[in-house]
C-alpha positions as CSV (number, residue, x, y, z in Angstrom):
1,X,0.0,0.0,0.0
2,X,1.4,3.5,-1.2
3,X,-0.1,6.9,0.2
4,X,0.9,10.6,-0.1
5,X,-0.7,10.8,3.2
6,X,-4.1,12.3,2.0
7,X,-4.9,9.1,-0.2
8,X,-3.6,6.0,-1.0
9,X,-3.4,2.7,-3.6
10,X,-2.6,-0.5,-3.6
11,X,0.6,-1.9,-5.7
12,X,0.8,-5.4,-6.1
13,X,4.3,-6.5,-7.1
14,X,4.6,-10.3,-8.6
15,X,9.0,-11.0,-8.4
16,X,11.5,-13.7,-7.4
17,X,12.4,-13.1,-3.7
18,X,16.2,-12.8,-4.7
19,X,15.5,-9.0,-6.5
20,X,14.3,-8.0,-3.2
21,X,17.5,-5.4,-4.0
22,X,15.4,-3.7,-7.0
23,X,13.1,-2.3,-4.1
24,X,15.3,-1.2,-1.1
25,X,14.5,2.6,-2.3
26,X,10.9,1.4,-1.1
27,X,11.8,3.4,2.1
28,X,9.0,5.5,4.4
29,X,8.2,8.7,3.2
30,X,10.1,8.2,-0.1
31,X,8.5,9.7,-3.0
32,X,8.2,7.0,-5.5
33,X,7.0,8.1,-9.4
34,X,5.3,4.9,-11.1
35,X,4.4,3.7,-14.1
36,X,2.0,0.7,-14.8
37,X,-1.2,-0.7,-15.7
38,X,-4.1,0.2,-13.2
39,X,-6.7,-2.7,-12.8
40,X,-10.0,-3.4,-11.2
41,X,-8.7,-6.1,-8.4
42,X,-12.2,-7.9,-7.7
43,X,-10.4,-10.1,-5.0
44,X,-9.5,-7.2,-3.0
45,X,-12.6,-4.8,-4.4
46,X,-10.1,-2.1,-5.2
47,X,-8.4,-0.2,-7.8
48,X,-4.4,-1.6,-7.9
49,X,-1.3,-0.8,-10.1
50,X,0.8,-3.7,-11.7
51,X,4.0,-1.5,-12.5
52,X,6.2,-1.8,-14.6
53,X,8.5,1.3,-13.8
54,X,9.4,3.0,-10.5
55,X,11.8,5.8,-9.7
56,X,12.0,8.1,-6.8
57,X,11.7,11.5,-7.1
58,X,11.5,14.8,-5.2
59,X,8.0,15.5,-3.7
60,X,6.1,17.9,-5.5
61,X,3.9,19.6,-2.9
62,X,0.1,19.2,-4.4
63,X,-2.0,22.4,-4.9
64,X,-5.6,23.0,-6.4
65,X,-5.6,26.1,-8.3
66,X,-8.9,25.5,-10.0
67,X,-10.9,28.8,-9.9
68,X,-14.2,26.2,-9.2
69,X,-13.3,24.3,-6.1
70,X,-14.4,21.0,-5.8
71,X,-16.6,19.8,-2.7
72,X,-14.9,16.5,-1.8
73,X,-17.9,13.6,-1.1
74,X,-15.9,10.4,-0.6
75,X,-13.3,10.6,1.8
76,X,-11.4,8.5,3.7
77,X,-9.3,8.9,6.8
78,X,-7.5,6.6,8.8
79,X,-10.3,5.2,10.5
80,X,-11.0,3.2,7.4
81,X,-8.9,0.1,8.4
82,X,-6.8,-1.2,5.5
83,X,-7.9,1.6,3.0
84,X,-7.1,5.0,4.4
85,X,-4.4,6.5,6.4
86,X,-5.0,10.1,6.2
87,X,-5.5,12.0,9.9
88,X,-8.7,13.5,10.2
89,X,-6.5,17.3,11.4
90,X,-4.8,17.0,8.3
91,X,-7.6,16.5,5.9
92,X,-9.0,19.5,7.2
93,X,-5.6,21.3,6.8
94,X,-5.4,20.5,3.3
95,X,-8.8,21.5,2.4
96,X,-8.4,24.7,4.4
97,X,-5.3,25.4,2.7
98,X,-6.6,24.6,-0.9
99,X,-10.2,26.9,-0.3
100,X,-12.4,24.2,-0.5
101,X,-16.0,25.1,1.0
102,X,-17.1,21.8,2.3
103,X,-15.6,18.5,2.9
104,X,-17.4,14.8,3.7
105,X,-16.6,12.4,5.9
106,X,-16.6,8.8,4.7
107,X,-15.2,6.0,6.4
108,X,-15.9,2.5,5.7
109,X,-18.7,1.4,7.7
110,X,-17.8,3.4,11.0
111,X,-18.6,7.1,12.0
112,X,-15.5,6.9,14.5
113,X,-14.2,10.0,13.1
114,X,-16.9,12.2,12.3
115,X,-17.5,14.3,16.1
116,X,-13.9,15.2,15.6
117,X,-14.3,15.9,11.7
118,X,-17.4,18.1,12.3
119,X,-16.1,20.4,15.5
120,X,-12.2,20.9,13.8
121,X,-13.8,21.8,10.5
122,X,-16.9,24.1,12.3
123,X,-13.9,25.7,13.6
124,X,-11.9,26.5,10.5
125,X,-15.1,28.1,8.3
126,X,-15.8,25.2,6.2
127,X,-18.8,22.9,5.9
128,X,-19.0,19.1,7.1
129,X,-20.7,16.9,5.6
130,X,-20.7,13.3,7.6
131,X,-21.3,10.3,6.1
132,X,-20.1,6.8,5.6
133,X,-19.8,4.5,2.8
134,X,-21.5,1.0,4.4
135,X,-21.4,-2.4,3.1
136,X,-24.3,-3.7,1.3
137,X,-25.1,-7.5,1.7
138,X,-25.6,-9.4,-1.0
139,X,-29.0,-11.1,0.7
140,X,-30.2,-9.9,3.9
141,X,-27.9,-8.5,6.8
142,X,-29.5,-11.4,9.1
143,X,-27.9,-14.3,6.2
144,X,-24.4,-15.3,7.1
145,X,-23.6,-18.3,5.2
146,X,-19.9,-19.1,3.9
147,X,-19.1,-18.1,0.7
148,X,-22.7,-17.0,-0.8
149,X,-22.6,-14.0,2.3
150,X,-18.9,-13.3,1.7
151,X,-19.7,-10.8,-1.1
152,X,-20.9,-7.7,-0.8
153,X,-20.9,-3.8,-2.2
154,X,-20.1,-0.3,-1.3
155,X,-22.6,2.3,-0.9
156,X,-21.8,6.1,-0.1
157,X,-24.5,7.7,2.6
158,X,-24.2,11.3,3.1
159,X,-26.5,13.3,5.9
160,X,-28.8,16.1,4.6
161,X,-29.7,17.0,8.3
162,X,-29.8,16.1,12.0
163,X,-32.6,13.5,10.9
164,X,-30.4,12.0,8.5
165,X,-27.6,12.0,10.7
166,X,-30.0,9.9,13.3
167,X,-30.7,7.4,10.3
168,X,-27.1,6.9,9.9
169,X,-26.0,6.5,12.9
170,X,-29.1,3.9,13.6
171,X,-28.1,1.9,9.9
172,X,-24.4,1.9,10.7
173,X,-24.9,0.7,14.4
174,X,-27.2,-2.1,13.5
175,X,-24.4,-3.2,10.8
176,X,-22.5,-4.1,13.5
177,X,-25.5,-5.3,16.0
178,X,-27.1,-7.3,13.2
179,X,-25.6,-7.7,10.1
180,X,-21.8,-8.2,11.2
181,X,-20.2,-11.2,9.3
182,X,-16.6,-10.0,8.8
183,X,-17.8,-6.6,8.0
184,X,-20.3,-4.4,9.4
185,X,-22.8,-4.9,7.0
186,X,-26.4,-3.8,5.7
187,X,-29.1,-4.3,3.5
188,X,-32.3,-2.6,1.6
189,X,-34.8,-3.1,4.6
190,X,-32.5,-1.3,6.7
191,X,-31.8,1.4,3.7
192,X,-35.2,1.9,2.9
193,X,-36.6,1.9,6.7
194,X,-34.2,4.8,7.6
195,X,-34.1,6.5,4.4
196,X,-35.2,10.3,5.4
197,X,-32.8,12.7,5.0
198,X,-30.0,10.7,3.7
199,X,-28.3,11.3,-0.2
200,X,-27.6,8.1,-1.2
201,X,-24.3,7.7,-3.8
202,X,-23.5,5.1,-6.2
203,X,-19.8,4.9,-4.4
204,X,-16.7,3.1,-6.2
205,X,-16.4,0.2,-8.5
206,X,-17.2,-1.8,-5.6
207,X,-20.5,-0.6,-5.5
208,X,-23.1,-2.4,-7.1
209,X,-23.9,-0.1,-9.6
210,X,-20.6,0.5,-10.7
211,X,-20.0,-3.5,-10.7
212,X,-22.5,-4.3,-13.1
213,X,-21.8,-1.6,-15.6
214,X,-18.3,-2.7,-15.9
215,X,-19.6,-6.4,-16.6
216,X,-21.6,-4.4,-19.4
217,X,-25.2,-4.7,-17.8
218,X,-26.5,-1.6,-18.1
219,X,-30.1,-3.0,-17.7
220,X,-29.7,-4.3,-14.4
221,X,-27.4,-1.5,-13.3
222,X,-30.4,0.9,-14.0
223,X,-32.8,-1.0,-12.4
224,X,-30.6,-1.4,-9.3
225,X,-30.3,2.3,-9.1
């Protein structure tokens, strides 16, 4: 896993143990430049690099100097084990510095994060947006069977207001009361019966929606939406 510290990817590297010395520049908070073929990993649900080229490099410090800033509505910060690192204070740095207007809050299945997110970024002028992005069962949140309830999909929730905030908290907690089965996860009944007040995003190509258009089913991927 490679990050800049405000995002990160996954590089998956297939070699012979013996060139372990083609990688000793691999080295904390060296700034690596690579080249390769990015790929939908459907083991792992995530977009990975297979490269082909690295080299370091001196760190360019990233700006935005887009006269139209953009309102950022699928974060992740370190309280998205195994797919974010980023701190929640620097985050809001970054989007302070940059001029962005508002900022969301979405960690994988957990709202650990977002008391902290909302009162820091309250303080600097900027609007909060908490959300989450949960994980949608492939049956109900009550089925856990081996390998039928192993898969399931990502879905972005974002709060309109304090009674969609309410709804989220009650869909992510019962995620983890109910549905738990490796993940905290959820399903339509839940969606549907706590709905109110809630913007509802199609998420990444682990979403459902996502998934199906990239198999080409466009039908089905309309229907779902």
């Amino acid at each position: 896993k490679f990050t800049d510290y405000t995002s990160s990817n996954t590089i998956k590297i297939i070699d012979d143990v013996k060139n372990q010395e083609k990688y000793d520049c691999l080295k904390k908070k060296t700034t690596i430049l690579i080249k390769g073929e990015v790929v939908d990993d459907r083991y792992d649900k995530e977009i990975s690099i297979k490269p082909y080229d690295m080299m370091t490099v001196k760190k360019i410090e990233k700006k935005d100097n887009s006269e139209t800033k953009r309102v950022e509505l699928h974060c992740h910060t370190k309280m998205s084990m195994m797919d974010g690192v980023a701190d929640v204070k620097d985050i809001i740095k970054t989007a302070y510095k940059w001029g962005h207007k508002a900022i969301a809050i979405t960690d994988h299945g957990v709202m650990y994060g977002a008391v902290e997110f909302y009162n820091a970024l309250k303080a600097k002028g900027v609007k909060p947006i908490i959300g989450c992005e949960v994980y949608v069962a492939a049956r109900s949140r009550h089925d856990k069977v081996h390998g039928i309830d192993s898969e399931r999909y990502h879905l972005v929730l974002l709060c309109k207001n304090a009674v969609g905030y309410k709804n989220l908290i009650t869909i992510v907690s019962k995620g983890f009361t109910e549905g738990f089965y490796s993940k905290p996860r959820v399903d339509t009944e839940l969606l549907r019966g706590h709905s109110e007040g809630l913007i509802a995003l199609s998420g990444c190509l682990a979403g459902k929606i996502p998934s199906l258009l990239s198999m080409g089913d466009y039908e089905s991927a309309k229907n779902t939406a």
